[in-house]
C-alpha positions in Angstrom: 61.5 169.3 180.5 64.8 171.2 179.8 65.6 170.4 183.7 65.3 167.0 183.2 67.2 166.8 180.1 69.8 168.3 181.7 70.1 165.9 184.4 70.2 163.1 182.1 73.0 164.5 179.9 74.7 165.0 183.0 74.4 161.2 184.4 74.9 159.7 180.8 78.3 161.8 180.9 79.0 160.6 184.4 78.4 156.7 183.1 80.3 157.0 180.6 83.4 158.7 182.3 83.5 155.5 185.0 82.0 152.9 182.4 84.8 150.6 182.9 84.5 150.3 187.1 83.5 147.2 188.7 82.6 147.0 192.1 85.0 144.3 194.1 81.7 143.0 196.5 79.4 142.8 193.5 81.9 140.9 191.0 82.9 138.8 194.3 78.8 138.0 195.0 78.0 137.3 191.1 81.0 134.8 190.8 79.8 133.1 194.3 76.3 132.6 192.9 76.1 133.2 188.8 72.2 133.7 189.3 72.9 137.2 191.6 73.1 139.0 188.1 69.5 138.1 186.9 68.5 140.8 190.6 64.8 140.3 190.2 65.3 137.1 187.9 67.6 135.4 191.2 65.6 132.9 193.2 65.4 133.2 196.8 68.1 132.8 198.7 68.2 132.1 202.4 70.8 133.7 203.6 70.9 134.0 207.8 72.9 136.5 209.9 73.4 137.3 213.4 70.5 138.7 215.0 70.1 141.2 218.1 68.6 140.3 221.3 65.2 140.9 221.8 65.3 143.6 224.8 64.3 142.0 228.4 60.8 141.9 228.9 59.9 142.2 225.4 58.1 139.5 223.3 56.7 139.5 219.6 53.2 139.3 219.2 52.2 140.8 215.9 53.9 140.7 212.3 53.1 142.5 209.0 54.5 141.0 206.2 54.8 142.2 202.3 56.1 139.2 200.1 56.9 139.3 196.2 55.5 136.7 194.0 58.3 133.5 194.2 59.9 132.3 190.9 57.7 132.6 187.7 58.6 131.5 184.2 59.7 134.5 181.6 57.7 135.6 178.4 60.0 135.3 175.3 58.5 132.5 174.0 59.8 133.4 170.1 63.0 133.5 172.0 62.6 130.0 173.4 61.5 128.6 170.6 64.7 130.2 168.4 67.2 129.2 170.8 66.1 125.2 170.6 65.6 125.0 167.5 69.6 127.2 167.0 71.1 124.4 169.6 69.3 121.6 168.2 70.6 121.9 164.5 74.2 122.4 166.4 73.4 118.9 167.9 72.7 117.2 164.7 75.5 119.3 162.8 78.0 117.5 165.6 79.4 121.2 166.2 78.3 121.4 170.1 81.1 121.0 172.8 80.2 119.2 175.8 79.3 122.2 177.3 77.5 123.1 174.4 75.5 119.7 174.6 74.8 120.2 178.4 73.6 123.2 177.3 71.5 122.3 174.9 69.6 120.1 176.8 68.8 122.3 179.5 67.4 124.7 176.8 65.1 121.4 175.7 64.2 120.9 179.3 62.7 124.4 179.6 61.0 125.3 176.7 58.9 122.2 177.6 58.8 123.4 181.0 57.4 126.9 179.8 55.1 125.7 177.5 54.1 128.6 176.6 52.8 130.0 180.3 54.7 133.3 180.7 54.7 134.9 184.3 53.4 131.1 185.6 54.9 130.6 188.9 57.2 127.2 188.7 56.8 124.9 191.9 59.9 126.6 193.1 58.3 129.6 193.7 55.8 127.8 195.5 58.5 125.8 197.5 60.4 129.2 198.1 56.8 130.6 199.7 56.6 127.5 202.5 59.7 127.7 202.8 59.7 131.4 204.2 56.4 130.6 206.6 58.3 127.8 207.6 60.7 129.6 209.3 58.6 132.2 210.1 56.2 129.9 212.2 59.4 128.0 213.8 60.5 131.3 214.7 57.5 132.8 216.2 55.9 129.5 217.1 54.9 131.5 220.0 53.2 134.5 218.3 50.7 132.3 216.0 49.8 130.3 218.9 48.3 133.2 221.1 46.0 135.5 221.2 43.5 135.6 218.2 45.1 133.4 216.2 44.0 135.2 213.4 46.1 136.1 210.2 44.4 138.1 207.5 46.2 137.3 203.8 45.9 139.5 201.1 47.0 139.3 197.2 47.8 141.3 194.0 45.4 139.9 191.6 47.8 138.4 189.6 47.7 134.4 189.3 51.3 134.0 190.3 50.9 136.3 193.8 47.4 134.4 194.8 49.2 130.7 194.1 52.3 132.3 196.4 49.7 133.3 198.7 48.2 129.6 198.8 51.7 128.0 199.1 52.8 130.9 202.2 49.4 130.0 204.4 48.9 126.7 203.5 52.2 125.7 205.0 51.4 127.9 208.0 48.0 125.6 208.2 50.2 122.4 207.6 51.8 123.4 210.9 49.4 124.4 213.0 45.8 123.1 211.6 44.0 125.7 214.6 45.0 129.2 212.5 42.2 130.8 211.9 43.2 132.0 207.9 41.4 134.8 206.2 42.6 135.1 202.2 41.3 138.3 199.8 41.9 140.1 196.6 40.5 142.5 194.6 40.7 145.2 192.2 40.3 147.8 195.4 43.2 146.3 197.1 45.6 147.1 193.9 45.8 150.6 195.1 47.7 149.8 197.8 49.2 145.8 196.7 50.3 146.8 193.8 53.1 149.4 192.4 51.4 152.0 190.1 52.6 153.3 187.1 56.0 154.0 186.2 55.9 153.9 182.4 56.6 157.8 182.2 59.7 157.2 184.8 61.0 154.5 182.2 61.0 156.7 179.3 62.8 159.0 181.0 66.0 156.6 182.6 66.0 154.5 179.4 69.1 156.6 178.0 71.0 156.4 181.0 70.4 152.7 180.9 71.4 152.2 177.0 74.3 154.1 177.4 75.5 152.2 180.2 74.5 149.3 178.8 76.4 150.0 175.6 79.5 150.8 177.2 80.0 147.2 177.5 79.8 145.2 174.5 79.6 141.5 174.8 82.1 138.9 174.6 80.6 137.0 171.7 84.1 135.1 170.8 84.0 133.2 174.8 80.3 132.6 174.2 80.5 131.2 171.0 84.1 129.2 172.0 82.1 127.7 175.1 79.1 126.3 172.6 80.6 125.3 169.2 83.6 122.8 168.9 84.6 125.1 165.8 82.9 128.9 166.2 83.3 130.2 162.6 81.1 126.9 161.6 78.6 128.0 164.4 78.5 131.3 163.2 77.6 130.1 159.8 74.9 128.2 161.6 73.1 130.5 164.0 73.6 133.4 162.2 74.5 136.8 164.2 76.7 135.8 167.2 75.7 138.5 169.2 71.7 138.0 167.9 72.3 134.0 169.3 74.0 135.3 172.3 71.3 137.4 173.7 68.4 135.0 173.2 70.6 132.2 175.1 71.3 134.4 177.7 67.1 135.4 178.2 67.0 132.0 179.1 70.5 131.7 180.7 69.2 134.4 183.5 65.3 133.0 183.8 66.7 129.5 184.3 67.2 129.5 187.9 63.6 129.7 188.3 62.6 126.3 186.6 65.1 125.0 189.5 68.3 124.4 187.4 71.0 125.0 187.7 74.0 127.7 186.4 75.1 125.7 183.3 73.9 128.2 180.6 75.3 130.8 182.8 78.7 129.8 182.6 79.0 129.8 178.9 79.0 133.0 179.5 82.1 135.7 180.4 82.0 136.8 183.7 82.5 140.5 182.9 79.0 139.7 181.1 77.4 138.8 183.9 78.7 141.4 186.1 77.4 144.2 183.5 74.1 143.1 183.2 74.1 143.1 187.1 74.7 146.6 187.2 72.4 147.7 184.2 69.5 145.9 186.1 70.5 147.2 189.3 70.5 151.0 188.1 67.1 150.3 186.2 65.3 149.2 189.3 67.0 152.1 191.4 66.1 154.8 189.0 62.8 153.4 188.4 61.2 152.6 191.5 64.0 153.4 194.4 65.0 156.8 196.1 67.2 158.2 193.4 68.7 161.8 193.1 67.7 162.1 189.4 63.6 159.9 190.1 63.2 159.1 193.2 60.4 162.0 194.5 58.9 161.0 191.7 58.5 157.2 192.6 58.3 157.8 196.1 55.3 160.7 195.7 53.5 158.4 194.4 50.1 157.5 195.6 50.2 153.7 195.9 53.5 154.1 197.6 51.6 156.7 200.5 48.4 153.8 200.1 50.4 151.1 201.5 52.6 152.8 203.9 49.3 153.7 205.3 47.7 150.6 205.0 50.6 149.1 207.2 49.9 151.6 209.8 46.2 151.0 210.3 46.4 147.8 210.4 49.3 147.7 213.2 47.5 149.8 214.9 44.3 148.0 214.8 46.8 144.7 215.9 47.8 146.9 219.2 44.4 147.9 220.2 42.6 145.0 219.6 44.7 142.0 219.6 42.3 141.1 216.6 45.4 139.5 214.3 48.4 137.9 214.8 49.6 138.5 211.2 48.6 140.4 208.0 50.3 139.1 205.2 50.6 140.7 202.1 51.5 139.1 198.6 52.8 141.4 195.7 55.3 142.4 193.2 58.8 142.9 192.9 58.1 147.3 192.0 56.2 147.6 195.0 58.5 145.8 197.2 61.1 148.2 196.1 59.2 151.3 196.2 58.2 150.3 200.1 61.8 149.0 201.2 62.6 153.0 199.9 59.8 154.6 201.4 60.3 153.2 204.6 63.5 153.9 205.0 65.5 150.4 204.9 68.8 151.1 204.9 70.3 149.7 201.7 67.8 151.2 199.3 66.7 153.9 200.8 70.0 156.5 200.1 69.6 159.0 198.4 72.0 157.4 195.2 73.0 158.6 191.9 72.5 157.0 188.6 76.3 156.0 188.8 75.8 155.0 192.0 73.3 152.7 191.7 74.9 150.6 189.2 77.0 149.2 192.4 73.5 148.7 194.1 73.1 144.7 195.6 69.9 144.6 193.7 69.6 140.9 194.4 70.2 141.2 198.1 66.6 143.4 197.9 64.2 141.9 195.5 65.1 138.3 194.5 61.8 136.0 193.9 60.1 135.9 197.0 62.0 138.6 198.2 60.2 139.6 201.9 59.9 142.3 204.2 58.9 141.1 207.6 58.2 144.1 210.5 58.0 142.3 213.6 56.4 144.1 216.9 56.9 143.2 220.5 55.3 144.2 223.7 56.4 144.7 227.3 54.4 144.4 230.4 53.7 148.1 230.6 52.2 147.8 227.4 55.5 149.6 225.4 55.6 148.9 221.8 58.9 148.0 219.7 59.2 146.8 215.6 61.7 145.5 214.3 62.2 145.2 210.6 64.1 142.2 208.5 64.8 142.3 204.7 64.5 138.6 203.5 64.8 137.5 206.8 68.0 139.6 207.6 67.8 141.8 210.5 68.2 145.5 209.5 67.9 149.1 210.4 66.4 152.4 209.6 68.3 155.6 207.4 65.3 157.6 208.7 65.9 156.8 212.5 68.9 157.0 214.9 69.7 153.3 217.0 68.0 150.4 215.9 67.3 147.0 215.2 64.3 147.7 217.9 62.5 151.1 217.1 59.6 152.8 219.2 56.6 152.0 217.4 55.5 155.3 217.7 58.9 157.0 216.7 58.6 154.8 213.6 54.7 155.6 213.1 55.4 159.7 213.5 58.2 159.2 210.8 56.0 157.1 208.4 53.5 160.1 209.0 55.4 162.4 206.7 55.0 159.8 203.8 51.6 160.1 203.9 
């Protein structure tokens, strides 16, 4: 316990020297796309990049797949509910700018859409699911259309994984009727679909998080400038500016998911944005990533060894038998993490300091929908590659020299000393 107490002291001091640092890439990404801050709370973005040949002689033939839930509605229904009812007595007071009216009626628009469902998933999250086996069946048109023809589909049993589950294999069925589509979930399954518990790990990061989040306090007098035609008036109105500020900005950053778009993010500073971004960012690293200070702690875990060994077996059992073109997994944002970490992605697998990870790309890892895809191909001599892609961007290994295409059974010895 005194070890760890020390380590904390240690990072909080290290925040709070460097409090003030922005990352250039980060600020640059979050003012390109206002809806990068919200990291897990960011819808999916496609975002393509140049890919390496597959070697000659080489084609794919089996693919395991772990997919996070798409976009889901929030919880803070109180805070909905506080926020309309703030904005609508602005309205009939006449004190809202135009902004502040535009505003207003996106708040309107999704409180109703809520209605009171917290953790639903909206029909983007559904159209974000097709979307993905879209391009995955263009892709590998090939693959699904030989062999077996058999895809095995697998989900958390939580409502808004099984409903991305339906949305991911239904539009595989839509384009090609002859799949042969098996779905499951289960209680059993949890131990390895699911991210165990890391309650005890967020009791321990939570100071570094307050202290990093309070070394940036918000910029109340832009917020309150961007909503009210006269802000003292609107003060008088809402009552604590900062109090008003934070529940707009709860639904500000789950807003994206209900498919609008970034108006109640830009009545908002940018520097706001930006630190929220990075509190998130070193929350999920510390939490469920391959930190200095937590990460053998997340990574020990045993629902972190049960799926790295689930994805084994059954790409083994793929190799020997032929008997399925696809296993496709459907899960949460945590577990995504924690696997990205385990398996070495590089990315999110270093080895990073609390004041490191506040710099971390978080939405570049584990937006809504947020995907890893290991694809395997097979030569003529019966040689076995994988390659691995991180929301559909090709990537590579920290664990493994070369790369995008890895022996399978380099990869598999490696993943042996998770497990």
């Amino acid at each position: 316990m005194k070890r760890l107490l020390i380590t904390v002291v240690c990072a909080v001091l290290a925040l709070a020297a460097t409090a003030q640092e922005k990352d250039a890439a980060l600020a640059a990404a979050i003012h390109e796309n206002p809806f990068r801050c919200a990291v897990v709370l960011d819808p999916y973005e496609y975002l393509p990049a140049a890919e390496t040949p597959v070697p000659k002689g080489f084609n794919p033939f089996y693919i395991s797949h772990y997919g996070r839930h798409g976009s889901r509605s929030d919880w803070p229904s109180d805070g909905y509910r506080a926020v309309a009812d703030k904005f609508s007595r602005a309205h009939q007071a006449g004190l809202l700018t135009a902004q502040g009216e535009k505003a207003f009626g996106m708040v309107e628009e999704i409180f109703k859409k809520y209605d009171d469902m917290g953790g639903r998933l909206t029909p983007l999250g559904a159209q974000e699911h097709r979307q993905i086996a879209h391009r995955m069946y263009d892709k590998y048109k090939k693959l699904f259309r030989s062999g077996s023809r058999r895809v095995r589909a697998i989900s958390s049993t939580s409502q808004r994984c099984i409903i991305s589950m339906a949305a991911f294999t239904g539009e595989l069925l839509s384009l090609d009727p002859k799949l042969n589509i098996g779905w499951d979930t289960g209680e059993k399954m949890m131990s390895y679909i699911s991210g165990g518990n890391t309650r005890e790990l967020g009791n321990d990061t939570a100071p570094l998080i307050k202290e990093h989040d309070a070394a940036h306090p918000r910029d109340t007098a832009t917020f309150m400038a961007n909503v009210f035609t006269d802000p003292e008036k609107g003060r008088a109105l809402v009552g604590s500016a900062k109090t008003f500020l934070d529940e707009t900005f709860t639904i500000a950053i789950a807003s994206g998911a209900y498919g609008c778009d970034d108006t109640l993010l830009r009545l908002f500073n940018e520097d706001d944005l930006y630190w929220h971004a990075e509190n998130t960012a070193m929350n999920l690293y510390l939490r469920q990533c391959n930190s200095v200070e937590f990460g053998d702690r997340r990574m020990g875990q045993p629902e972190v060894a049960a799926i790295v060994r689930d994805i084994m077996d059954k790409a083994d059992e793929a190799i020997a038998t032929g008997g399925y073109v696809a296993d496709l997994r459907f899960g949460h944002d945590t577990h995504l993490l924690a696997i990205l970490a385990r398996l070495g992605i590089k990315g999110i697998a270093e080895r990073m300091t609390a004041q490191q990870s506040t710099h971390w790309p978080g939405y570049l890892f584990s937006p809504f929908a947020g995907n890893l895809q290991m694809v395997f191909y097979r030569n003529k001599a019966g040689e076995v590659l994988v390659k691995f892609y991180v929301n559909e961007r090709e990537t590579t290994l920290t664990t493994l020299p070369g790369g995008p295409y890895y022996r399978w059974e380099d990869v598999k010895k490696e993943f042996q000393t998770y497990i």
